[in-house]
N, C-alpha and C positions, 0 to 999 in steps of 0.2 A: 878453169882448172879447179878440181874439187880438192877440197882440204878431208884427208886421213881421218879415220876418228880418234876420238880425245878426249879425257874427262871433261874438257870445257865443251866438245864437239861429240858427243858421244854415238849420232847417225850419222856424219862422215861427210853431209852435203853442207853445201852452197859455197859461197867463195868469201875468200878474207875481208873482200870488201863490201859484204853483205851484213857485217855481222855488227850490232847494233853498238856503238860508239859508249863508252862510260859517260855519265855525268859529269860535266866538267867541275874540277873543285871551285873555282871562283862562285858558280855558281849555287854551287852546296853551302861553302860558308853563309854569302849571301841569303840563303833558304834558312840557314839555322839561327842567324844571328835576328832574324826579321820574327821566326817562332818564338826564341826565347824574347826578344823585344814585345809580344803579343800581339803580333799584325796576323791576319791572316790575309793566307796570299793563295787561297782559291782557285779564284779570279785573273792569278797573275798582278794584282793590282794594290792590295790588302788593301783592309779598311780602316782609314784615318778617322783618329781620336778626336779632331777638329769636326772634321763633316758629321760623326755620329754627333759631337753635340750641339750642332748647329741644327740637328733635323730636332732633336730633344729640346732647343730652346724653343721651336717652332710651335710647338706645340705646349709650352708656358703661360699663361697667363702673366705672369711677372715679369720675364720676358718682352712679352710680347708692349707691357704695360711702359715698361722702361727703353725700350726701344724709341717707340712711340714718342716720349718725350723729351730724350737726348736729341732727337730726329727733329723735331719741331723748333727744338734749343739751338741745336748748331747752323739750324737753315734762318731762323729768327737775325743770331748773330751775323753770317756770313751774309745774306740781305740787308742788312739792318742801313745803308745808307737810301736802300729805294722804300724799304718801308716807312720809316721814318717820314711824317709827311713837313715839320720843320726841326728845324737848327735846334740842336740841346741846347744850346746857349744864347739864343736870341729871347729879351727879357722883352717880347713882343707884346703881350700883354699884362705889362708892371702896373700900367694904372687903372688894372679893376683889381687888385690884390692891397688889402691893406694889413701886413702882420700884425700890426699893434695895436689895433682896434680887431683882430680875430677876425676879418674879410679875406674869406677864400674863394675859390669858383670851381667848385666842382665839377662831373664830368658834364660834356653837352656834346652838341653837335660837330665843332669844329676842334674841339678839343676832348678825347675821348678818356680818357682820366683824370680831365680836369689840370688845374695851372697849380706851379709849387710856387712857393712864399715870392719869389722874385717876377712871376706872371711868366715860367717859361712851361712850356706843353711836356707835363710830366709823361704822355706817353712817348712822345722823341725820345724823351731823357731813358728811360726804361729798355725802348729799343738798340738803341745805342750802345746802353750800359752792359747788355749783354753782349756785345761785339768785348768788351774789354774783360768782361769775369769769363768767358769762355778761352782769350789770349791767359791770362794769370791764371785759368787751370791748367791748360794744355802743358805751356811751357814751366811750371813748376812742377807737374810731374815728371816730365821729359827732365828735368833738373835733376830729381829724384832718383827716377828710372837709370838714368843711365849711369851716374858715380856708384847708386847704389848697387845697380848690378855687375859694375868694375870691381867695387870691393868684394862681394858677396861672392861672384862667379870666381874672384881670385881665390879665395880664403876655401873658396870650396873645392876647386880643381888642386888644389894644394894639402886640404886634409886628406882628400879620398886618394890622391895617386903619387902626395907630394914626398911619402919617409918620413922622417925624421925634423929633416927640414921644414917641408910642407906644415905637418904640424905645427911647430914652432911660429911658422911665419899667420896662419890661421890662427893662432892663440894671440898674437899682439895684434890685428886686425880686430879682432871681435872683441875684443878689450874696448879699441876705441869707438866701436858701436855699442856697446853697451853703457859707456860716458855720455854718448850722447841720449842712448835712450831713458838714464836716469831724468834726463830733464820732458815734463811736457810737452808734446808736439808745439801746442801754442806758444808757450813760454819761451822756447829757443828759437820759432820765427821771431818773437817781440823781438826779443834778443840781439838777433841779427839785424834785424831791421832798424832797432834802434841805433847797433854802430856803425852802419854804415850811413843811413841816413833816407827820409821819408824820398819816397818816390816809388811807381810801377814797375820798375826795373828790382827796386831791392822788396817788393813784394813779390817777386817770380822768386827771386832767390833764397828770401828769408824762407817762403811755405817747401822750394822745394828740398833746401838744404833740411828742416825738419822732415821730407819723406826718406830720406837718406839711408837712414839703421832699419826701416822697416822692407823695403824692397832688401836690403842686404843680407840682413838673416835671413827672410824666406827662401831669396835664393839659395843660398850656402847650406839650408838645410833642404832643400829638395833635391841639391848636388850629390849631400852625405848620404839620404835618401836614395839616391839611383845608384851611387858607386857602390852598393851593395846586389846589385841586380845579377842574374845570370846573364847578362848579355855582356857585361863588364867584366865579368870572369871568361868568358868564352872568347872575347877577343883579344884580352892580354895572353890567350891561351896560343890564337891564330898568331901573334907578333907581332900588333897593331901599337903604333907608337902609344904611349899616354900622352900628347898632348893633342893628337888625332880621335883620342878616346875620351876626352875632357871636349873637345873643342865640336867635335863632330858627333857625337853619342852623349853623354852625361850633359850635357848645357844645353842641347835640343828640349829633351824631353824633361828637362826640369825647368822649362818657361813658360807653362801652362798657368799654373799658379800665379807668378807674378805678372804676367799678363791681366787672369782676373783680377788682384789686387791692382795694378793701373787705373783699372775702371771705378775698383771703389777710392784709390784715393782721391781720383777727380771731386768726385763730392766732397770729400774731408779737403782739398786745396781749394778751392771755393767759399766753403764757408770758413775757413782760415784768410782768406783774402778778404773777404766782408770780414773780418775780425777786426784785421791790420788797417782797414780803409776807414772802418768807424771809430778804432783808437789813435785815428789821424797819423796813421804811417804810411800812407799809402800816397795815392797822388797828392800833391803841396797844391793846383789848382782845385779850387772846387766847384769851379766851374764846369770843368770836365765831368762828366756824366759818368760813374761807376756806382752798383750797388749798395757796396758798403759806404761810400759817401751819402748816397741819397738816404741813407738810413740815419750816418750819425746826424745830417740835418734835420732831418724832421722829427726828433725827438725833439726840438725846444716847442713844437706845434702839435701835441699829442692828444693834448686837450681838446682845441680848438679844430684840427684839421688830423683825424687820424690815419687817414687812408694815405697820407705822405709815407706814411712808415709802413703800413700794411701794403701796400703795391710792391716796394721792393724786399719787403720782408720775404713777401710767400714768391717770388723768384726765385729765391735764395733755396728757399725748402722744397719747393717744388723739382727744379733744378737737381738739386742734392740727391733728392728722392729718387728722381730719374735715375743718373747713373748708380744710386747703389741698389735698385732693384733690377738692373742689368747687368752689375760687378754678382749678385748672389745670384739666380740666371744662370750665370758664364760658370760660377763654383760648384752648383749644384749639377748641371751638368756635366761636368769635367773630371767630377766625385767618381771614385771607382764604387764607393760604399752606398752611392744613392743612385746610381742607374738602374733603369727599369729596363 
């Protein structure tokens, strides 16, 4: 049956059920909220802000450089009981080492960095020691990470959508990140570490409680930073709760940044851990094989033996180096202002 004509229908043919369907709205909001968000959706698919800079790190040199040696770091650590060819702590060869008469034994065959003051195979100790500065990074930033970004994502879903209230509560929050950030990163792990008491447990917590105001603020400002966005005005427009709009929108896309900062503070919780290890806060045995231990040791041997200090020194910076030229990498790509 042929439909009449009409200004919708204005040659009179084909039939009602011929005639091409609207747009559904779900899917137009969807379409519009994805535009002003800057996805393009082409493809049906748009293109993530991850994959572009994942193809842009690829082709890094600094990248590619810090990759590289984060990769070798965490495969060293997580190995480190099959490489290791003995016991960090077996004083196997104590009687070719004489500290007081300045007799060391440098590297050879069966021992390839040579013996520390007590005759134990300094590269065990090394290999090892990185199983445990890679534990006291990870988990002192994850210490960081996660209160910091409890405070920071509160204070920030609360300035941007919170009234009156929300302000208010964002204002005594950032007060007490800012108490803390008067004090030196370093100086508030000693701090800590000092009252609680020397051990590997309260060096996770002294370095991660000092990352605490720095992951917080970032957040809370890349929160304030979005909740200015047109996508944030367009769907309190559609009737999209705010805490759907905080939780699912605004806190997505403002974890890029603190993402890359993780990476650099790995390197900064690291060399805070060798801080706290060599001003004897760190493990009470010193037997156990960490870093910063082997470091405050081999300072009374500096004269006589300096490569005790220089083996795990340039770990240390090495290491460091690593992830902060893959923390800049991840920033520089992720940069709306430096993409090419």
């Amino acid at each position: 049956m042929t439909t009449p004509p009409s200004p919708q229908n204005p040659a009179g043919t084909g039939t009602k059920s011929e005639a091409a369907p609207p747009l559904g709205r779900k899917a137009a909001k969807v379409d519009r909220l994805a535009e002003l968000m800057g996805e393009r959706r082409d493809d049906g698919h748009g293109a993530g802000v991850w994959r572009e800079a994942l193809a842009r790190m690829r082709r890094s040199p600094m990248a590619i450089s810090g990759a590289v040696i984060v990769t070798v770091f965490v495969l060293v650590a997580l190995f480190s009981p099959l490489i290791a060819p003995y016991s960090p702590t077996a004083q196997t060869w104590g009687a070719e080492v004489f500290p007081n008469r300045n007799v060391f034994v440098g590297p050879r065959a069966e021992n390839l960095l040579g013996l520390d003051n007590l005759g134990r195979d300094q590269f065990s100790r090394m290999v090892i020691g990185a199983r445990q500065t890679l534990l006291v990074g990870v988990v002192a930033t994850l210490v960081g990470f996660c209160v910091g970004a409890l405070l920071g994502g509160s204070a920030g879903a609360a300035a941007t959508l919170g009234g009156a209230w929300g302000r208010r509560f964002d204002n005594v929050v950032m007060r007490v990140i800012d108490m803390m950030l008067a004090l030196p990163t370093l100086l508030l792990a000693v701090t800590v570490a000092a009252l609680v008491g020397p051990s590997l447990t309260t060096v996770m917590i002294a370095v991660g409680v000092a990352q605490i105001p720095i992951f917080a603020r970032l957040l809370r400002g890349a929160m304030i930073s979005q909740g200015s966005r047109d996508y944030v005005l367009a769907a309190q427009a559609l009737g999209v709760r705010k805490r759907r709009i905080a939780l699912a929108h605004i806190l997505p896309n403002s974890m890029g940044p603190v993402i890359v900062q993780s990476t650099l503070t790995l390197a900064t919780a690291i060399i805070d851990a060798a801080a706290l290890s060599y001003l004897g806060l760190g493990n009470p045995d010193p037997a156990f094989p960490e870093w910063g231990t082997m470091l405050a040791d081999a300072q009374r041997f500096l004269s006589s033996a300096p490569s005790l200090a220089v083996y795990p020194a340039l770990a240390i910076i090495v290491t460091a180096l690593g992830f902060t030229l893959l923390g800049e990498a991840m920033r520089e790509a992720l940069d709306p202002k430096v993409r090419k």
